[in-house]
One Martini backbone bead per residue (centre of mass of N, CA, C, O) as a GRO file, in nm:
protein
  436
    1UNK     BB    1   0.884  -3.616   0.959
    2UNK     BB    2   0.742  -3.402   0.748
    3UNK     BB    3   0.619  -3.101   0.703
    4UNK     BB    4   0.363  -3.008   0.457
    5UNK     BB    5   0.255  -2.740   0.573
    6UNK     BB    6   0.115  -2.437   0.479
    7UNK     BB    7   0.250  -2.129   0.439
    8UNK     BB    8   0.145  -1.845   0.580
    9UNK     BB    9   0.348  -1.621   0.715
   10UNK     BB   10   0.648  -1.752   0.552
   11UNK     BB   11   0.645  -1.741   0.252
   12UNK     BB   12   0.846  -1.486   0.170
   13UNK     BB   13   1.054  -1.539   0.256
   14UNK     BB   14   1.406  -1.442   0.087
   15UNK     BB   15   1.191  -1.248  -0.165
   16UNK     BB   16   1.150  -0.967  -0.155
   17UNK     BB   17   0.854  -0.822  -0.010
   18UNK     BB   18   0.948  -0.533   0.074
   19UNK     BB   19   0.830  -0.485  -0.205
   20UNK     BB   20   0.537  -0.439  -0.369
   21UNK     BB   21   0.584  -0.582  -0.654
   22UNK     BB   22   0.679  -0.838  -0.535
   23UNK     BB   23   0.424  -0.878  -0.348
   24UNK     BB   24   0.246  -0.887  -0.611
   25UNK     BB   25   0.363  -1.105  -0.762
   26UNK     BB   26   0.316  -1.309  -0.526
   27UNK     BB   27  -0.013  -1.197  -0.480
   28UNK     BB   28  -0.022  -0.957  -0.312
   29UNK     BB   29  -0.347  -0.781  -0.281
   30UNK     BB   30  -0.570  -0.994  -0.369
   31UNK     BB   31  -0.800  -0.889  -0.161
   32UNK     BB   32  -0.822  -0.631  -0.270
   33UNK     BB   33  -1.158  -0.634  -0.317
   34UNK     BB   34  -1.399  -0.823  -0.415
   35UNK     BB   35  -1.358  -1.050  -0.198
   36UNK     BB   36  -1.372  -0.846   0.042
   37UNK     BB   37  -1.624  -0.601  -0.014
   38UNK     BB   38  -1.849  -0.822  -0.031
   39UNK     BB   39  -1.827  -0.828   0.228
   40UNK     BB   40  -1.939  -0.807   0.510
   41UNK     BB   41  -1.875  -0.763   0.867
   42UNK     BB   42  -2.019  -1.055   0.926
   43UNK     BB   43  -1.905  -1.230   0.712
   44UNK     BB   44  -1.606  -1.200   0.801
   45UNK     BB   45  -1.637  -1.282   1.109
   46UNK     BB   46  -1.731  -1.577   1.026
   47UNK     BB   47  -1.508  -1.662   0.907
   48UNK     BB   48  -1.307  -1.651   1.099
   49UNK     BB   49  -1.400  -1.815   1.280
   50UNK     BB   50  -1.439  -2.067   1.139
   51UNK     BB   51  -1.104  -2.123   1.105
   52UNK     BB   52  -1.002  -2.110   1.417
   53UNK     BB   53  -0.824  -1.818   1.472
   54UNK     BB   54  -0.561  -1.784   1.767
   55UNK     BB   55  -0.385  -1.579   1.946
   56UNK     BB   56  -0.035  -1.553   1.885
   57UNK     BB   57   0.067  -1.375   2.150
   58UNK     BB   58  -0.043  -1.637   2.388
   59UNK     BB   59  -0.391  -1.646   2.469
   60UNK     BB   60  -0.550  -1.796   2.223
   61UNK     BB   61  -0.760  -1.648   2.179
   62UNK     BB   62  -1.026  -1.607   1.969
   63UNK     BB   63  -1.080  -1.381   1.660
   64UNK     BB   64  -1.368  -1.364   1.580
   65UNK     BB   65  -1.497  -1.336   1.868
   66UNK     BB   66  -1.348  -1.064   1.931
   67UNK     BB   67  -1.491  -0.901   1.722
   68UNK     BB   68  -1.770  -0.927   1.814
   69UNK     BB   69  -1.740  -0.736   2.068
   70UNK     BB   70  -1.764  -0.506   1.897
   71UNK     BB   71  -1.899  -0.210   1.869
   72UNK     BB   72  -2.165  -0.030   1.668
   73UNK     BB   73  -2.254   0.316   1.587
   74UNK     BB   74  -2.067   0.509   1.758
   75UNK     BB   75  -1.775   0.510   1.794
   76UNK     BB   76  -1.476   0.472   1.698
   77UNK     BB   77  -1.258   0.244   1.549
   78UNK     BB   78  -0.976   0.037   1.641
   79UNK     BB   79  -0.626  -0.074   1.526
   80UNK     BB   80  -0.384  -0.278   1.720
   81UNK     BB   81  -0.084  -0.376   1.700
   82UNK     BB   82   0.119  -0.594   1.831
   83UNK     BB   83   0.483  -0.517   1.832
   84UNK     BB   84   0.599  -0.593   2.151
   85UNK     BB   85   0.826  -0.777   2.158
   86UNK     BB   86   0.948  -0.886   2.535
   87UNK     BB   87   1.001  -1.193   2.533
   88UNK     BB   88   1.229  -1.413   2.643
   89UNK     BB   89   1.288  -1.568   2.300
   90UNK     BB   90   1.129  -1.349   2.131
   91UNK     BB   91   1.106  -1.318   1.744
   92UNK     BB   92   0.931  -1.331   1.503
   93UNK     BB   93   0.780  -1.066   1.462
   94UNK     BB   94   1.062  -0.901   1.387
   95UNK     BB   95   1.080  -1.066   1.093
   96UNK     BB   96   0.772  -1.030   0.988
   97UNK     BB   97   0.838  -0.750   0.959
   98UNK     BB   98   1.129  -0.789   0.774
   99UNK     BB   99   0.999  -0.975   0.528
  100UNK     BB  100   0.651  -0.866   0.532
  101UNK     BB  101   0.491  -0.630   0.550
  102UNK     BB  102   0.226  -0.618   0.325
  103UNK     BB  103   0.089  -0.825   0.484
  104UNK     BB  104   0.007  -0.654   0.742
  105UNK     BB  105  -0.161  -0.472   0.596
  106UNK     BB  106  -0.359  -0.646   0.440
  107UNK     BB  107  -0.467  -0.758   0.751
  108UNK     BB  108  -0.563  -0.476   0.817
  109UNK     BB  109  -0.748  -0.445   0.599
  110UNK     BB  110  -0.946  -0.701   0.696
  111UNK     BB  111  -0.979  -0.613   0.990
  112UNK     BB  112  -1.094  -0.293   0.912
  113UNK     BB  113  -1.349  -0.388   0.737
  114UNK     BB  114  -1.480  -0.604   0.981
  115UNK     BB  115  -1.483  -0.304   1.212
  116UNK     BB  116  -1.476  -0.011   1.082
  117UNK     BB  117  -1.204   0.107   1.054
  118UNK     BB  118  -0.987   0.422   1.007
  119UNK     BB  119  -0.751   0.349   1.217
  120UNK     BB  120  -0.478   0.243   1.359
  121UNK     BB  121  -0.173   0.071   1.437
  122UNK     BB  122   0.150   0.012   1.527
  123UNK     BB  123   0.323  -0.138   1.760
  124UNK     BB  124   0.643  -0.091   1.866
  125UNK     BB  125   0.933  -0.171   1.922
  126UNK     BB  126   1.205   0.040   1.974
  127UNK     BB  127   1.452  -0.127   1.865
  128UNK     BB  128   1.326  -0.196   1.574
  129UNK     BB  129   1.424  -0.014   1.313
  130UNK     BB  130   1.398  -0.191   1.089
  131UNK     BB  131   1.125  -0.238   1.130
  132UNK     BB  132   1.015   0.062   1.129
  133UNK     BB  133   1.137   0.062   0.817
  134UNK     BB  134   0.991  -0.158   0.664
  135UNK     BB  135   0.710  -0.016   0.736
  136UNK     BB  136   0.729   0.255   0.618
  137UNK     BB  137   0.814   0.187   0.328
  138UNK     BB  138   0.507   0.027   0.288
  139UNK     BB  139   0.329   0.208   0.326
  140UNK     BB  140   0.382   0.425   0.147
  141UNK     BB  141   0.316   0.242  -0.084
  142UNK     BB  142   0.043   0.199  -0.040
  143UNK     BB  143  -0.057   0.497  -0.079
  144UNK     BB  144   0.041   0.508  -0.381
  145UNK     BB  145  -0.150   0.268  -0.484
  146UNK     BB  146  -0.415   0.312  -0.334
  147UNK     BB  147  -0.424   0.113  -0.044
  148UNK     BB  148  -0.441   0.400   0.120
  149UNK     BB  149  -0.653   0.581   0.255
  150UNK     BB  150  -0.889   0.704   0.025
  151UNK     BB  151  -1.100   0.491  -0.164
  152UNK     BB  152  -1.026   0.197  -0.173
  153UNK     BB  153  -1.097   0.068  -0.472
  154UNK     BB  154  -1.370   0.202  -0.465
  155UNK     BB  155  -1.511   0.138  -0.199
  156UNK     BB  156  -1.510   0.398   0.024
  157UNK     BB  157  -1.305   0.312   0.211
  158UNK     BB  158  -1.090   0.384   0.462
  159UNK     BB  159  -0.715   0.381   0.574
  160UNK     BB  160  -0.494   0.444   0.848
  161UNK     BB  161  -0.164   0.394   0.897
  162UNK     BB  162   0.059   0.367   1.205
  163UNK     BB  163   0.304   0.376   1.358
  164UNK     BB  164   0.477   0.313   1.694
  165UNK     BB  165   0.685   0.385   1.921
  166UNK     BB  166   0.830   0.263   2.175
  167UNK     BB  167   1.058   0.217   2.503
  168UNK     BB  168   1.066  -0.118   2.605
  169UNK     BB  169   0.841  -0.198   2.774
  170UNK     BB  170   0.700  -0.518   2.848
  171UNK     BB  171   0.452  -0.417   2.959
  172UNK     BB  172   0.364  -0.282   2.663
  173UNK     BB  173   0.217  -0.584   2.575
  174UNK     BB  174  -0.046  -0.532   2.767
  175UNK     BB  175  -0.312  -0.410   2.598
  176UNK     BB  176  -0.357  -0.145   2.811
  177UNK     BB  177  -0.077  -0.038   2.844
  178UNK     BB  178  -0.033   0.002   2.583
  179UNK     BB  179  -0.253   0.212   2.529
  180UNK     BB  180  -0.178   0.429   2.698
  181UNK     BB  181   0.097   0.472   2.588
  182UNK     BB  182  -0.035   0.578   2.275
  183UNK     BB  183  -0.154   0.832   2.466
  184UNK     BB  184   0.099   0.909   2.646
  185UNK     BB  185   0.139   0.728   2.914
  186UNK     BB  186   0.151   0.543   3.133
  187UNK     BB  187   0.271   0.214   3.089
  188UNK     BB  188  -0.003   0.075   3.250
  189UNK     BB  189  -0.256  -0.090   3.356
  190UNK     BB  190  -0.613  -0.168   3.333
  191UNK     BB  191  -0.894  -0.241   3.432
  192UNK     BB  192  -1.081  -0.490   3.443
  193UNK     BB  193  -1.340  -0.359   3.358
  194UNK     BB  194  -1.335  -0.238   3.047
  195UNK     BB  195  -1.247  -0.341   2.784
  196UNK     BB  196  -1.134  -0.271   2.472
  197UNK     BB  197  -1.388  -0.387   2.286
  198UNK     BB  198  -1.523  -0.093   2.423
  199UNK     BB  199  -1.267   0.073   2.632
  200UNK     BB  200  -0.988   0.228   2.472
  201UNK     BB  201  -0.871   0.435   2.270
  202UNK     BB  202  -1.022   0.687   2.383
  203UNK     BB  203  -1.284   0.530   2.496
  204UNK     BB  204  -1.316   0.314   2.264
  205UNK     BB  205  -1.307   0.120   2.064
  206UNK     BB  206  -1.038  -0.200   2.055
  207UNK     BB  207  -0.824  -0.400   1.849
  208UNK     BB  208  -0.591  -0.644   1.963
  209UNK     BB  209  -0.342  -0.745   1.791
  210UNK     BB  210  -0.112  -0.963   1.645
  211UNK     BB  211   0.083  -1.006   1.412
  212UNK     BB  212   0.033  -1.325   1.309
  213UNK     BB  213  -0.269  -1.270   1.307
  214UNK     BB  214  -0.294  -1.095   1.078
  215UNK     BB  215  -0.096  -1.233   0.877
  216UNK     BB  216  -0.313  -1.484   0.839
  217UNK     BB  217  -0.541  -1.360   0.646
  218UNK     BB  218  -0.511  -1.326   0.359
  219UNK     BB  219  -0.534  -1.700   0.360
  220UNK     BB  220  -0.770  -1.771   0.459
  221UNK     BB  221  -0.923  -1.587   0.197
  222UNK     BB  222  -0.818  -1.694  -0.018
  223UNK     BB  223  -0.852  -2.031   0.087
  224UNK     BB  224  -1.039  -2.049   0.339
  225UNK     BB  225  -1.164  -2.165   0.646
  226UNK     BB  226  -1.123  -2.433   0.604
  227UNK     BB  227  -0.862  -2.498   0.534
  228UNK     BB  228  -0.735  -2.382   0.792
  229UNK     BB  229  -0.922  -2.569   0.946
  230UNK     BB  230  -0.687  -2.840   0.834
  231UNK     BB  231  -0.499  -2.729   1.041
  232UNK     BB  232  -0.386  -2.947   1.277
  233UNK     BB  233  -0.547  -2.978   1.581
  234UNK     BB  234  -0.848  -2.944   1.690
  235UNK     BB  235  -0.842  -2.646   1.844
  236UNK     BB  236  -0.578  -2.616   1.668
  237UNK     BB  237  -0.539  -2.415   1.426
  238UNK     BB  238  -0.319  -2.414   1.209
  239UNK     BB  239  -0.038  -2.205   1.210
  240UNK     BB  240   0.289  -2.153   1.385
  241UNK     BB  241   0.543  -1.942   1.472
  242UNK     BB  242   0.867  -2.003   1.578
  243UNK     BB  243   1.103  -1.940   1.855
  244UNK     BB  244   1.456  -2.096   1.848
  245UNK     BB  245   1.657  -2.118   2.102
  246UNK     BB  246   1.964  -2.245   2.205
  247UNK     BB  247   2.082  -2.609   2.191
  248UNK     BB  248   2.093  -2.594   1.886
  249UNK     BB  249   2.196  -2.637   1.524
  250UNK     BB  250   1.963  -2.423   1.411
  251UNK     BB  251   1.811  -2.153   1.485
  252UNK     BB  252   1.497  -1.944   1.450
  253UNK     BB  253   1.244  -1.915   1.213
  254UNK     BB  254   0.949  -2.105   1.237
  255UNK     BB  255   0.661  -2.309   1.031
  256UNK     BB  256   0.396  -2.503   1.159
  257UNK     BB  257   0.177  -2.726   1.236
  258UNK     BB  258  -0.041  -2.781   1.477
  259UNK     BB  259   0.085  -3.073   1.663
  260UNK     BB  260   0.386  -3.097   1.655
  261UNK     BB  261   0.691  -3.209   1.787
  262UNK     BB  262   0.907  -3.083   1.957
  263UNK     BB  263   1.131  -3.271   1.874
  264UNK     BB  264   1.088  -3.245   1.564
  265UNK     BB  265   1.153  -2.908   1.628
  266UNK     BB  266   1.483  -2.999   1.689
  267UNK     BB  267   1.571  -3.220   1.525
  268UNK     BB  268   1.480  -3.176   1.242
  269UNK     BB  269   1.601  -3.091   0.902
  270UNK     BB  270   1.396  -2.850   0.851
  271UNK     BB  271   1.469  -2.712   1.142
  272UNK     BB  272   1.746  -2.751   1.397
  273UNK     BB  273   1.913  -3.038   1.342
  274UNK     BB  274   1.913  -3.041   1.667
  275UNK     BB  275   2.116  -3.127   1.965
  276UNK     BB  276   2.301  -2.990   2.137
  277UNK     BB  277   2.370  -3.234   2.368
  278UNK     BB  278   2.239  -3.296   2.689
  279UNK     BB  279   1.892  -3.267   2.729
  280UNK     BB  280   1.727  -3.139   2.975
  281UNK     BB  281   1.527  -2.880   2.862
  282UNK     BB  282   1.205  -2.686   2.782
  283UNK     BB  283   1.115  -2.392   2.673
  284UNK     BB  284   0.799  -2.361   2.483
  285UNK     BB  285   0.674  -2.018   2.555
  286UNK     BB  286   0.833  -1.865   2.691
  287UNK     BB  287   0.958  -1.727   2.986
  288UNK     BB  288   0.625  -1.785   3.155
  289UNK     BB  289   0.663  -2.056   3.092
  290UNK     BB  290   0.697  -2.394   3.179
  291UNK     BB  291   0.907  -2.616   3.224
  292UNK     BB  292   1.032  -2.915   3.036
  293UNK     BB  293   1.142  -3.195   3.068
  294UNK     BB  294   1.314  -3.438   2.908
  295UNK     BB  295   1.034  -3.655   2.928
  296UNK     BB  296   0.800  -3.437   2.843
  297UNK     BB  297   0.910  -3.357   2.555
  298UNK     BB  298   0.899  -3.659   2.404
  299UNK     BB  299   0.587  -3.611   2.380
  300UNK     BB  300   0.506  -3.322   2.275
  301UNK     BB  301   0.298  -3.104   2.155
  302UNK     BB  302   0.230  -2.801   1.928
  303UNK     BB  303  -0.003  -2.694   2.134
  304UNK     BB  304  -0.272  -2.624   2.333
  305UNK     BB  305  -0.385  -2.875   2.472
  306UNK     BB  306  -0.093  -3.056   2.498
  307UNK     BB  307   0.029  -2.842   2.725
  308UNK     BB  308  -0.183  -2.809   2.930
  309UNK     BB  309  -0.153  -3.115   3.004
  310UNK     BB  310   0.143  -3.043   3.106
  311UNK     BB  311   0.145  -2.739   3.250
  312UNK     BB  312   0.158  -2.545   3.007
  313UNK     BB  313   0.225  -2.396   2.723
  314UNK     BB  314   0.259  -2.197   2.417
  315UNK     BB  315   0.239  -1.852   2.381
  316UNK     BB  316   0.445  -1.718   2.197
  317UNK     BB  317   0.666  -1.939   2.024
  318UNK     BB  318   0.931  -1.976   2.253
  319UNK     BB  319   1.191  -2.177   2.242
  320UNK     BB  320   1.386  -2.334   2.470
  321UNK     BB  321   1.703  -2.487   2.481
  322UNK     BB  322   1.891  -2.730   2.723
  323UNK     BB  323   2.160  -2.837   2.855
  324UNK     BB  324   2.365  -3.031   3.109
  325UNK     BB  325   2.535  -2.771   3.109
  326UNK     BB  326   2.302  -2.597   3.254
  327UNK     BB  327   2.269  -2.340   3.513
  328UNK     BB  328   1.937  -2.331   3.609
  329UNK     BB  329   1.986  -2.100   3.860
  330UNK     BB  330   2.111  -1.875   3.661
  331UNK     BB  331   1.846  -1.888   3.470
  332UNK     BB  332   1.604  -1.836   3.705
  333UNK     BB  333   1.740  -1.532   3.762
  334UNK     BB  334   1.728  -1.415   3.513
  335UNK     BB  335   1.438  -1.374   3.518
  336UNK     BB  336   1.364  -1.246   3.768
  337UNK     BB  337   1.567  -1.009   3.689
  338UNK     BB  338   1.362  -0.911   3.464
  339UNK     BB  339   1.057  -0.924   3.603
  340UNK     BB  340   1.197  -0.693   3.800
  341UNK     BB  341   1.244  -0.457   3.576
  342UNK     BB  342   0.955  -0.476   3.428
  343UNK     BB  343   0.802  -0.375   3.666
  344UNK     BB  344   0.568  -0.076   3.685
  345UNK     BB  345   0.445  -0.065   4.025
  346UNK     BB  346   0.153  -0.088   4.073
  347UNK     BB  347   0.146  -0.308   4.239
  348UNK     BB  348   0.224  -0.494   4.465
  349UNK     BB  349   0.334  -0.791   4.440
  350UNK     BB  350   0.518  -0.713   4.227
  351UNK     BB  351   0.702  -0.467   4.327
  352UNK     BB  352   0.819  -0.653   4.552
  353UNK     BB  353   0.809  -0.997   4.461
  354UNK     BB  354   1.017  -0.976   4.231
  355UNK     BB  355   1.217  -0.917   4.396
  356UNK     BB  356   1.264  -1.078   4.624
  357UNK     BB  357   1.258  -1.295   4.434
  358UNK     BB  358   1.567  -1.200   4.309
  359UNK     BB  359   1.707  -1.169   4.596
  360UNK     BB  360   1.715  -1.489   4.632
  361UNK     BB  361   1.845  -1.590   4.391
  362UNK     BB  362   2.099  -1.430   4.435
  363UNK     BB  363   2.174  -1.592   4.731
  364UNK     BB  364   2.189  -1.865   4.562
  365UNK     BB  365   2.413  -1.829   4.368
  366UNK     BB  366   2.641  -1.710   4.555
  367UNK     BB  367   2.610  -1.901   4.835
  368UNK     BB  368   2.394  -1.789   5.047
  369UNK     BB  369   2.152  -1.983   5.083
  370UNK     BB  370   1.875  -2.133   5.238
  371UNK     BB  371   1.647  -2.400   5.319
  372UNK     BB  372   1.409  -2.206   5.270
  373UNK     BB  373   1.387  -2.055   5.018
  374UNK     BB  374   1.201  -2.238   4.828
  375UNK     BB  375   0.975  -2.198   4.995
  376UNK     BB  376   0.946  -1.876   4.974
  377UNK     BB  377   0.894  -1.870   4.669
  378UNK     BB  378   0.626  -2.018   4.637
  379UNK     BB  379   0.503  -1.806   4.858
  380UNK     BB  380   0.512  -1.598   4.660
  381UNK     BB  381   0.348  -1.669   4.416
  382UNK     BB  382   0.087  -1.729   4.584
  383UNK     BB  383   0.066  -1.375   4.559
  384UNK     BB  384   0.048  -1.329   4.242
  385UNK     BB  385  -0.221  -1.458   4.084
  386UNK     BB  386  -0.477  -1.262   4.262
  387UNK     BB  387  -0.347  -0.947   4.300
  388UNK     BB  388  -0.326  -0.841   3.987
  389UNK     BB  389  -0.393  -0.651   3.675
  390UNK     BB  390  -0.181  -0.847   3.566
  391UNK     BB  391   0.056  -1.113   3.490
  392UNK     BB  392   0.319  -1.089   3.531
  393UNK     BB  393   0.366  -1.212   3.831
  394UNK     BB  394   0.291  -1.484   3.709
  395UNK     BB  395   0.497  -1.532   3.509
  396UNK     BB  396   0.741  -1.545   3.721
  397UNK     BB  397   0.600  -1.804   3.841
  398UNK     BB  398   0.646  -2.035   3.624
  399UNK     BB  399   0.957  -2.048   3.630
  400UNK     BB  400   0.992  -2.110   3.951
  401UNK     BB  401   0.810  -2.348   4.012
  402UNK     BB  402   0.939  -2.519   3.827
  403UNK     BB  403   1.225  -2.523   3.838
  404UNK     BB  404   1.221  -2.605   4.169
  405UNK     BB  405   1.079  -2.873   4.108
  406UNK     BB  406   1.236  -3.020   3.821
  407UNK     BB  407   1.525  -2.885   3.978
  408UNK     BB  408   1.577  -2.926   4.266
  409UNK     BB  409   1.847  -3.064   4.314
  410UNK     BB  410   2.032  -2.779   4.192
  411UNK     BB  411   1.916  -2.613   4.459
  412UNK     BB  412   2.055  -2.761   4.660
  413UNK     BB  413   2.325  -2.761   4.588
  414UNK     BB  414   2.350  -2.449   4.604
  415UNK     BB  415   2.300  -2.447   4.873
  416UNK     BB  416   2.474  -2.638   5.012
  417UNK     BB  417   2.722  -2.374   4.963
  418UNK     BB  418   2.613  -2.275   5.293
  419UNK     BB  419   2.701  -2.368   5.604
  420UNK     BB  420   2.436  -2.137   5.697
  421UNK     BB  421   2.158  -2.265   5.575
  422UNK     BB  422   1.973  -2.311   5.797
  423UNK     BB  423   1.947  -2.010   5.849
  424UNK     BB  424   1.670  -1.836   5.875
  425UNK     BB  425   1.555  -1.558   5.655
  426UNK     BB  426   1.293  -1.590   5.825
  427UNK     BB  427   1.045  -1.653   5.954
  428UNK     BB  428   0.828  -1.927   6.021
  429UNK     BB  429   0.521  -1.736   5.936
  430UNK     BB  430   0.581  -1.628   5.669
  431UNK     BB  431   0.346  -1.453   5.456
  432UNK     BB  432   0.266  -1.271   5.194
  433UNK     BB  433  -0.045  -1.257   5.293
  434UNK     BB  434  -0.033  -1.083   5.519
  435UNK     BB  435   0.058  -0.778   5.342
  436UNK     BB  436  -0.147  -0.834   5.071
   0.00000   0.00000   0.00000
């Protein structure tokens, strides 16, 4: 069965939306005028809220919500685009940054108005040059145009719009760390209390979204937040943008109403057109959510609470499938050696344990594995959850706790390829909490 809601953010992929022109020949900065400026900052935030529009950043907080904790009347008001997307199979913003920026300033410039920003950024991850191009060519044009800059269509409003390029490190994901960053420090998490939407950049109040967040803004006020909120299942409303890559194909990036089915968006003619050979298992939301095996997967559904009942996330929508000709084992350590080279080292637990992590996977790899090593991996997740300032360590822990325990068989036969496997890698009374 086809998917037939409507393309909130990728309806101009293309089209070359990425010239003026163009954006606004197909609709594009049509909400900047009276349509935005008459509504107050408060009856703004109440459309927003009221479309059910939820952070798709990965944490699907609501959207309206957080604006509203945002104070007003006294320090300025920053707006964050966090455009560092850095989560392994995660590629959408990548996309949506070269397909169609003019859409993402537009949603800057509604979500600017009803915060009251003056100033923004976009964070991008430093490697997507050709996305920083394709931003930096959109604002110019928007500046030129009257769209950016001072008293916007005779409105009094004004805002600035500055690209900000990162240097690649996935900690600054983390919209704290993110936060640092822009200041210029060291890209590491931050203790909340206090959030960011009371003290965030330069300890003013700071708006942090995601791209897919903010551009699905436009849509929104266009066509009314009752239409948006009547897309999707539950309290998952409107669409979602997934990226797809593993055994499908046609990988790609899809946009889709929340709550199709898994299977749908890896069979269907409209998306993936197929699994190559005999499905697995399938990653999610990125590759911090916990994997479902296919029989999990057959009948899931891309929403937040279809996963959270299934055990995992929706997180980033980015979907990883893989055959039974994949070697679990070796994905497992993949992930492993990621979140060990991208902890930025700030906790113990996450400094240590991922690492720790990483080396028990790589001698499980090697074939020179313990009958413990299993029991040893699950007792360090179980250290990683309550006792850092952000969740990396917390991410490390949801591909191995399932990997390990979903595809059990794949790793004691790894382990079984070392005939000293009896013996025990450390005392059989460690605990990574006598330590932590």
């Amino acid at each position: 069965m086809a998917d037939t809601s409507p393309k909130v953010c990728t309806v101009n992929f293309g089209k070359g939306a990425q010239d003026i022109s163009v954006y606004k020949s197909l609709g594009g900065y049509s909400n900047v005028g009276k349509r935005l400026f008459d509504l107050s900052q408060f009856e703004l935030i109440d459309l927003v809220t009221r479309s059910g529009l939820r952070g798709r950043g990965g944490a699907g907080f609501p959207t309206g919500m957080k604006w509203s904790f945002v104070p007003r009347g006294g320090k300025p008001v920053y707006l964050v685009v966090n455009a560092d997307e850095g989560e392994p199979g995660t590629f959408k913003d990548h996309f949506l940054m070269l397909e169609d920026p003019h859409r993402l300033i537009e949603g800057m410039l509604i979500c600017g108005w009803a915060l009251g920003v003056r100033t923004a950024y976009i964070y991008v991850r430093g490697e997507f040059l050709s996305a920083v191009e394709s931003l930096n060519k959109a604002i110019s044009q928007a500046y030129a145009a009257g769209l950016l800059g001072a008293n916007i269509g005779g409105s009094g409003y004004s805002l600035d719009i500055y690209v900000h390029r990162g240097a690649g490190a996935y900690i600054c994901g983390e919209e704290t760390a993110l936060i640092n960053s822009l200041e210029g420090c060291k890209g590491q998490p931050r203790l909340k209390p206090p959030f960011p939407a009371v003290s965030g950049a330069w300890s003013s109040p700071t708006c942090v979204n995601n791209v897919e967040t903010i551009m699905a803004l436009p849509w929104i006020l266009e066509n009314g937040p009752e239409a948006y909120a009547a897309i999707g299942v539950g309290r998952s409303n409107g669409t979602k943008v997934f990226s797809v890559s593993g055994d499908v194909k046609r990988p790609g990036v899809y946009e889709c109403a929340l709550g199709l089915p898994i299977m749908e968006m890896l069979e269907s003619e409209q998306f993936c057109q197929g699994v190559i050979g005999d499905l697995k298992g399938v990653i999610p939301g990125g590759s911090s959510t916990p994997v479902l095996t296919t029989a999990e997967a057959s009948d899931a559904k891309l929403d937040y609470e279809s996963l959270a009942a299934k055990g995992t996330m929706l997180g980033s929508g980015a979907i990883i499938a893989f055959n039974s000709s994949r070697n679990v084992v070796t994905m497992l350590q993949s992930l492993t050696r990621f979140y060990a080279h991208e902890s930025c080292g700030q906790c113990t637990p996450c400094r240590e344990g991922t690492g720790f992590a990483n080396r028990v996977m790589k001698t499980v790899v090697a074939g020179k594995g313990r009958d413990t090593d299993l029991q040893l991996l699950l007792d360090l997740c179980e250290g990683f959850t309550p006792t850092t300032i952000c969740p990396l360590a917390a991410a490390d822990a949801g591909p191995i706790e399932s990997f390990t325990k979903k595809f059990r068989a794949d790793f004691e036969a790894a382990i079984a390829r070392n005939p000293e496997r009896a013996e025990e890698r450390l005392h059989p009374n460690f605990r990574p909490g006598a330590f932590w």
